[in-house]
Kinemage of the C-alpha trace (Angstrom):
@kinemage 1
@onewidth
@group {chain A} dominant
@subgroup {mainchain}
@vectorlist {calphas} color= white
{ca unk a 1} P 0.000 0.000 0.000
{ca unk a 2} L 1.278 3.511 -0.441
{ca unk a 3} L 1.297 4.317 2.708
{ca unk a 4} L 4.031 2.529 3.807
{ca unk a 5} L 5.863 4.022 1.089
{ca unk a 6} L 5.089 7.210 2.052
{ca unk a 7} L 5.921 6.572 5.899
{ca unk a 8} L 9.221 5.077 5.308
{ca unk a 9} L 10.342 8.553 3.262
{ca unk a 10} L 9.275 10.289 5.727
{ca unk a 11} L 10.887 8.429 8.389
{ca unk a 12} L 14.018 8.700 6.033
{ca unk a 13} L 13.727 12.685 5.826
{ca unk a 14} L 13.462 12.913 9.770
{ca unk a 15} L 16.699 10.956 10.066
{ca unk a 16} L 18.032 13.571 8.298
{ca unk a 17} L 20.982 11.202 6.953
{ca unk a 18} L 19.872 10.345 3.869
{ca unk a 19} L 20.322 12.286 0.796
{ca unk a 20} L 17.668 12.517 -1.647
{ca unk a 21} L 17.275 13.738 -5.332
{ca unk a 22} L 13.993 15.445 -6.891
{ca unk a 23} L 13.110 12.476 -8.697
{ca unk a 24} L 12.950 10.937 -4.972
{ca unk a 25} L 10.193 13.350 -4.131
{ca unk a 26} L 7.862 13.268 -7.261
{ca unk a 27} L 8.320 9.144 -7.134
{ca unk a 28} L 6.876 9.650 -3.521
{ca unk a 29} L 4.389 12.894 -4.447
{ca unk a 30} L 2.703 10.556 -7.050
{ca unk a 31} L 2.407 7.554 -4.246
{ca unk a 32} L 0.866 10.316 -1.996
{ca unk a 33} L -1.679 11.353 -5.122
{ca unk a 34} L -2.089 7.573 -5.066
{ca unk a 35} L -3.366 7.322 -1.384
{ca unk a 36} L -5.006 10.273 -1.346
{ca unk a 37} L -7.411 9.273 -4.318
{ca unk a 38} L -7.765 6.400 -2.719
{ca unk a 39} L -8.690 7.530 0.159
{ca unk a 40} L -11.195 9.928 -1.780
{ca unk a 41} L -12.798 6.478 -3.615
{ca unk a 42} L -12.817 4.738 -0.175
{ca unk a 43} L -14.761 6.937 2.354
{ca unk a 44} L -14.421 3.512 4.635
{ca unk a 45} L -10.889 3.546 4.607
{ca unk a 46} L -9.730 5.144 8.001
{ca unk a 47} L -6.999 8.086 6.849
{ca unk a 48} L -5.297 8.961 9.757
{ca unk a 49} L -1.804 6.543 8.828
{ca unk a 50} L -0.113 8.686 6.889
{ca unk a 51} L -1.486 12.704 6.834
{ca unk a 52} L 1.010 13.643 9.166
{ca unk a 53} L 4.079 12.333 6.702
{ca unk a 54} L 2.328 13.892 4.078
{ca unk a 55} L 2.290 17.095 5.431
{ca unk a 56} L 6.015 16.875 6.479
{ca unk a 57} L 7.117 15.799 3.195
{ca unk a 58} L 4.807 18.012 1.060
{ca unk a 59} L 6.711 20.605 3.470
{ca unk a 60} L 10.599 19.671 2.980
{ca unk a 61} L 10.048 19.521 -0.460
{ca unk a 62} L 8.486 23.003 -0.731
{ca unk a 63} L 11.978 24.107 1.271
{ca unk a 64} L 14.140 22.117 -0.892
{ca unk a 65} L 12.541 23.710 -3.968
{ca unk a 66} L 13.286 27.105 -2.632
{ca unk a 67} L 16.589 26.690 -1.866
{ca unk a 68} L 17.917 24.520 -4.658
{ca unk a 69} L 18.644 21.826 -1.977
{ca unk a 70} L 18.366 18.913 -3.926
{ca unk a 71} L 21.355 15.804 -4.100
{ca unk a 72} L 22.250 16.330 -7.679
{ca unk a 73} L 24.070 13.312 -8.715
{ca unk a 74} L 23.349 9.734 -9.976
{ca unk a 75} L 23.669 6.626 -10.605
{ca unk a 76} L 26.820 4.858 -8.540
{ca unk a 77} L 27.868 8.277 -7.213
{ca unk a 78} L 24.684 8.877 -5.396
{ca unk a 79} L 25.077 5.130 -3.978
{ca unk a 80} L 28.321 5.937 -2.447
{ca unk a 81} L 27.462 9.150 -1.095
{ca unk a 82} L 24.271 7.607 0.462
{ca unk a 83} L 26.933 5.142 1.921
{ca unk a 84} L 29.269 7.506 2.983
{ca unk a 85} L 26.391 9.119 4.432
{ca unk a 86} L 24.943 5.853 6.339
{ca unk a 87} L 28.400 5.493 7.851
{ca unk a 88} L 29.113 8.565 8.952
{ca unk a 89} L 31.986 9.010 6.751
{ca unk a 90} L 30.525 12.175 5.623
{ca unk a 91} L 28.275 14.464 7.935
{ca unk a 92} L 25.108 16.120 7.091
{ca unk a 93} L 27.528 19.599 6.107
{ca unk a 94} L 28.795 17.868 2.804
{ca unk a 95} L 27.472 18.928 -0.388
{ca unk a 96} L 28.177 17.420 -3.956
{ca unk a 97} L 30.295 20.710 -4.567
{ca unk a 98} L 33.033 18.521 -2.401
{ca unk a 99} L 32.382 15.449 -4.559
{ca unk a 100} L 34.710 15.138 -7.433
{ca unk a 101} L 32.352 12.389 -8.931
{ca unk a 102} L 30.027 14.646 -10.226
């Protein structure tokens, strides 16, 4: 179900270790279109799982726009810097400026 998908980006964006590129968000802004039509069609279906998420998401990626914040790279590169990331190898200051693997 989409929400899960939705709830486990979100729970990725409040770790705040995990770099993510704008295709990230509009794969997980068209699962949230998903749920929320579904939810529309479904009047039965309880929607309290995910609204919260949503709005969190919905609001990081309104930030991210602003600011140009986005990871920028792809492919193996983003891999390793998610890595990197995950280990602690790099800290949340990095940006792909520092990356000669662009």
């Amino acid at each position: 179900m989409s929400y899960k998908v939705i709830l486990r980006f979100n729970r990725e964006l409040l770790q705040d270790n995990i770099p993510h590129t704008q295709e990230d968000f509009i794969e997980t802004l068209s699962e949230i279109d998903f749920y929320e039509r579904y939810c529309k069609e479904h009047p039965e279906y309880e929607n309290n799982r995910a609204v919260l998420a949503i709005q969190n998401i919905e609001r990081v990626y309104s930030e991210m726009l602003e600011k140009h914040n986005f990871v920028d790279i792809g492919g193996f590169h983003f891999y390793l810097l998610l890595w990197l990331y995950t280990y602690n190898i790099i800290d949340n200051n990095f940006t792909t400026n520092q990356c000669s693997c662009k």
